[in-house]
NUTI-480596 format. One record per residue (C-alpha): x, y, z. Coordinates in steps of 0.02 Angstrom, whole numbers, plus 50000, padded with zeros to 5 digits. Layout:
<drenros>
XYZ/...
</drenros>
This chain:
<drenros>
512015092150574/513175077450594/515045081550660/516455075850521/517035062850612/515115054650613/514905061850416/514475044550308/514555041650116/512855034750088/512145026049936/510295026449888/509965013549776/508205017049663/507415036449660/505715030349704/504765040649834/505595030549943/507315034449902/507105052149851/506345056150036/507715046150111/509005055949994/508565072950044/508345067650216/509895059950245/510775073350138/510025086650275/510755076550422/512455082050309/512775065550241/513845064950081/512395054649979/512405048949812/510735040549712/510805025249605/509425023949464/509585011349343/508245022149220/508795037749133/507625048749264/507055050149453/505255042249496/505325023049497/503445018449461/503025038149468/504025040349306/503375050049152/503665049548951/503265063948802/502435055948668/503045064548488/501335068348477/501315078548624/500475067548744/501005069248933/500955054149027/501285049849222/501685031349198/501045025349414/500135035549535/498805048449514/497825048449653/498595062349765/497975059349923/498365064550104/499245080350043/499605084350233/500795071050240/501625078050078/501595095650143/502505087650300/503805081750200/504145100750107/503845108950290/505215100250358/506475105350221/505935124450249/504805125250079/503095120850031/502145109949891/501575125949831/503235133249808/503495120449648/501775116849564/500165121149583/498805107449676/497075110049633/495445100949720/494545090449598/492805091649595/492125077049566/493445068949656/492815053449574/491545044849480/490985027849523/490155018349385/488835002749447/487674991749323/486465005549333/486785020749398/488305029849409/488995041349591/489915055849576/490825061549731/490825078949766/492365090249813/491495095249978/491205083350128/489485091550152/489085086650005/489525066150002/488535065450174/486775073350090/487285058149932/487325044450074/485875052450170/485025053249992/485475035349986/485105026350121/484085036850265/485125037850414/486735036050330/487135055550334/487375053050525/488105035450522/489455044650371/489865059350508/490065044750644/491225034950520/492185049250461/492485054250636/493135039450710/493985038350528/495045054650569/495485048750735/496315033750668/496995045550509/497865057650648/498375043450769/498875032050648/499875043550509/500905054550656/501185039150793/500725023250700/501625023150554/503295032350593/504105019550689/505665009150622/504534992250684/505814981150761/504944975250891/503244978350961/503874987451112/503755004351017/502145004051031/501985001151198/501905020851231/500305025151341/499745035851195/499585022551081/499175009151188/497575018951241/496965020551086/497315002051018/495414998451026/494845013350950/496215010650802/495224994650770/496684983950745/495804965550747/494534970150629/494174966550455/493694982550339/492224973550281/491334969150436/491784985950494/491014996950336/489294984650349/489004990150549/488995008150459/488165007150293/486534995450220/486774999050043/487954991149920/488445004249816/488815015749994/489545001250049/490924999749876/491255017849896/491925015850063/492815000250040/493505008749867/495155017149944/495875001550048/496074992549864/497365004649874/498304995150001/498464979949887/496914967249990/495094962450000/494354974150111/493884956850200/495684954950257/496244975350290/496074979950468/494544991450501/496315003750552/496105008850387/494825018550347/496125032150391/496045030750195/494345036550181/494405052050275/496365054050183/495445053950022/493705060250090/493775073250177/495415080050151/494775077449953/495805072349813/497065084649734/498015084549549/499695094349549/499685102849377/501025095149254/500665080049328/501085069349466/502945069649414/503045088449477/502995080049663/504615068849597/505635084149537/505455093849676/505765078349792/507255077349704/507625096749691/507355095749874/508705082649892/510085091649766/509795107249860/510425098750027/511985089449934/511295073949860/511915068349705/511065058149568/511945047249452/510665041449333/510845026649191/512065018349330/511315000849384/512004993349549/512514973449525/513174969649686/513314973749851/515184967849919/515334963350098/516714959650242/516594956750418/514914961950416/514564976450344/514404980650156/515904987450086/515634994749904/514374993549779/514634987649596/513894998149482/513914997049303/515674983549344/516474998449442/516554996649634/516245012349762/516655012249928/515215019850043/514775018750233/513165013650204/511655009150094/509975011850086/508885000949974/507615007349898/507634996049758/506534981649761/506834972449937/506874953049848/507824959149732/509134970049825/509324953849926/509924944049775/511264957149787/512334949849924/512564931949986/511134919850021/511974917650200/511794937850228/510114938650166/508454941250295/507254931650202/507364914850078/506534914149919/505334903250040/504614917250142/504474928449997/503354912949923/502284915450078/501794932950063/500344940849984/500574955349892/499754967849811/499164965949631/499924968449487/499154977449340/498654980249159/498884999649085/498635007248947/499055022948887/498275032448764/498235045848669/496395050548606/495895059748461/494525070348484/493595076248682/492935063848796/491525076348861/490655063648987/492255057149048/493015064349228/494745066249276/494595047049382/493045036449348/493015019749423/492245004149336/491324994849461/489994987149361/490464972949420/490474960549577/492104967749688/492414949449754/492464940949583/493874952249528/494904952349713/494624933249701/495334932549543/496814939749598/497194931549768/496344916049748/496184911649595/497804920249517/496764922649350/496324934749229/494494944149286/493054936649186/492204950749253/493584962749275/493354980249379/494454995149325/495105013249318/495115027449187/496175042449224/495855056049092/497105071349162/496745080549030/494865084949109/496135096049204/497655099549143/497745105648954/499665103348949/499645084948950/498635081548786/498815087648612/497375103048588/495425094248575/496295078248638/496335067248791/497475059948884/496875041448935/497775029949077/497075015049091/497135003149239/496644984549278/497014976249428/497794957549424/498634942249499/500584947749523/501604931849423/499954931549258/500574926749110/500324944049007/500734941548822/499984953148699/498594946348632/497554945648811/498054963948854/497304969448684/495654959848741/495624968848877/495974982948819/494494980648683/493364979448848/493704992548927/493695003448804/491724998148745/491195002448929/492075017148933/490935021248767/489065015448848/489565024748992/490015041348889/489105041348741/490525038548636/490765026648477/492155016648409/493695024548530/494925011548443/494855021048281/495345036748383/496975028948436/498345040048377/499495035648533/499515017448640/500825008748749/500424993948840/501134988549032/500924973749117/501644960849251/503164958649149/503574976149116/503514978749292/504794964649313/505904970249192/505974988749223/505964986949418/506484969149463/504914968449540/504514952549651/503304943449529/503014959349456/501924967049586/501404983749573/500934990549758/502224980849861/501474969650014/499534970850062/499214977050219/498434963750291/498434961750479/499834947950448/500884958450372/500694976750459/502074984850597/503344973850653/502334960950539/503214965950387/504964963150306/506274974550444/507014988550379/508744983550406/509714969350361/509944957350537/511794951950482/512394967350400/512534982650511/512324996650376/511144989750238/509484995750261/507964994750159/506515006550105/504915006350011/503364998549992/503884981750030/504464987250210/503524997650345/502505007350335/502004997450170/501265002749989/500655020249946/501445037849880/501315046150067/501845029650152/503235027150041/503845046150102/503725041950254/504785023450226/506175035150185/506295047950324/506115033750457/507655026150361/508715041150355/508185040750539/509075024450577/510675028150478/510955043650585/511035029150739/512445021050651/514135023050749/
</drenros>
């Protein structure tokens, strides 16, 4: 615990993962803390709405993967995932849907090594080799790799993680690395499958991360009942409990500055005096906050970035059982490089598009209406598409008749008694998000470690930033992580 005299008033602006772990964190080094949201509850992108129809729906993540990392963050507040909801395994953990076939992956790493042996003779082995070599990097990289601050490249220079610099496979691409493993294209899309999460083409990721496939993988792919905003309220009971408080419907304007350091924050046209903030609001955005002298980067370098895609959702409420539907099928009936080209290339809408059905309600009766599903919908695109109404609802119309090949199903539409639409714009207006990007920054080997946008302002001594568009970049466990190694720094102020 801090002494009095080293006690700051600390403002967290945004209750995104980010925020919330840097909240309670900084709140437990016995900070006085107080969060900023701008929406009328915690969660940022992780938010959730009641329909009056009695739909349940998580409006961002749902893949809850590397639940160690999540456990980590409980553990070190003296409580436990378990101790506010229940996480069950999902088994399938997925289905993946090609032209003409469809995978299923099993709960059980035994049992996706016999469907690649099964597959592609000699893959079995070549999976245990990858897997392996995949933990190493998962253990290395998620406890040493990814919990520094990143200002210079020094921090890595420990003998620890120099050594194992080769075997983290730093220099190369994802791609190149899954083909030395793997023959067959469809083994070959479910291994390049989890970096899309990291917001790239698997031919610009470092081969570092297929830490995502044995995150996923092996340690297998959980649902917390009640959805994935259970993790957000007890993130944020976590935080109350240690003294943080949140002051929701309260938008921050402007950050005022002297000498150096910011001052106050105007919020709502009222100004509060605080000792230091911690942004876990969009980064461009939060920039556009104080003076274009006291900013880190220029609309110039933001221009230069890639980022992670956007996205289409839709979500629906469905009359009626889905019975051949799983809780996540994936939608890859189409070529992978068409799509990803669409959206860093080509900034287009998909001719061919690739997507994602989430249907909780396989699992969890409490989020649908009885004999109903709940349906979340999910296309990847170009951050910055135009996204009027019309082109959603084509898309929309597509998805929805492969959803019914693939399932047996007929004429979904007329089933309909729930849909909400969210796109590029939505994600600008609700978040001020750069271009209205949905994952932050890719991880691209340009834009990893020190790589990325610092953590703390260079020409003000107490703004700092957090999220996914800093280290350790996009991602629900990354973005807990963002947080802690903020709180971290602001202990370091004098």
């Amino acid at each position: 615990m801090n002494t009095e005299s080293s006690r700051k008033r600390i403002a967290v602006i945004g209750s995104g993962f980010s925020g919330l772990s840097a909240a309670a964190y900084a709140a437990k080094s016995g900070h006085e803390v107080h969060v900023f949201e701008k929406h009328d509850q915690p969660g940022g992108r992780a938010r959730q709405f009641k329909t009056e129809e009695g739909y349940l729906f998580d409006m961002g993540p749902s893949w809850y993967w590397m639940p160690d990392i999540i456990e980590g963050f409980f553990n070190d507040f003296d409580c436990k995932a378990a101790d506010y909801f229940k996480l069950v395994s999902l088994d399938p953990q997925f289905e993946m849907i090609f032209s003409k076939e469809k995978v299923s992956v099993p709960e059980k790493n035994e049992d996706i090594r016999e469907i690649f042996e099964k597959t592609e003779p000699g893959a079995g082995k070549k999976y245990d080799q990858f897997m392996q070599s995949a933990q190493f990097k998962y253990e290395t990289g998620m406890k040493d790799f990814v919990t520094k601050p990143c200002y210079s490249w020094l921090e890595f220079a420990s003998l620890k993680i120099a050594g194992s610099a080769l075997k983290l496979d730093l220099l190369s691409n994802f791609r190149k690395y899954v083909s030395g493993y793997f023959s067959d294209p469809k083994l070959r899309s479910l291994m390049e499958f989890p970096v899309i999460f990291l917001g790239a083409s698997p031919r610009n990721i470092p081969a570092l991360y297929s830490l995502m496939n044995y995150g996923g993988y092996v340690l297998g792919t959980k649902y917390p009942m009640g959805g994935f905003y259970q993790l957000v309220m007890a993130m944020k009971d976590v935080a109350q409990k240690k003294g943080a408080a949140f002051h929701f419907n309260h938008e921050v304007q402007k950050l005022n500055t002297e000498n150096g350091k910011v001052v106050s924050l105007t919020v709502d046209g009222k100004d509060y005096e605080f000792d230091a903030i911690i942004a876990s609001s969009d980064y461009h955005h939060t920039e556009t906050l104080i003076p274009k002298s006291l900013r880190n980067y220029n609309d110039a370098y933001w221009k230069t970035k890639t980022f992670a895609p956007s996205c289409l959702i839709y979500y629906l409420g469905i009359k009626g059982k889905i019975p051949h539907l799983k809780h996540h099928t994936l939608f890859f009936e189409n070529e992978l490089d068409h799509h990803i080209d669409c959206i860093y290339i080509n900034k287009k809408w998909p001719a061919k598009p690739l997507f994602y059905a989430c249907c909780p309600s396989k699992t969890d009766p409490d989020v649908a209406p009885e004999d109903c599903e709940n349906l979340f919908l999910l296309l990847p695109l170009a951050p910055g598409i135009h996204d009027e109404e019309a082109v959603r609802e084509t898309y929309l119309k597509e998805m929805l008749e492969r959803i019914e090949k693939h399932t047996g199903e007929t004429d979904l539409v007329s089933r309909i008694e729930y849909k909400r639409s969210y796109c590029v714009s939505d994600f600008i207006s609700d978040y001020n998000a750069y271009q209205g990007n949905a994952y932050g920054l890719s991880n691209t080997l340009s834009q990893t470690a020190v790589l990325k946008p610092k953590i703390r302002n260079k020409k003000i001594s107490n703004l700092f930033y957090t999220g996914q568009l800093t280290v350790p970049g996009p991602g629900v466990p990354p973005s807990v992580i963002s947080g802690k190694i903020v709180a971290q720094e602001v202990n370091k102020l004098k």
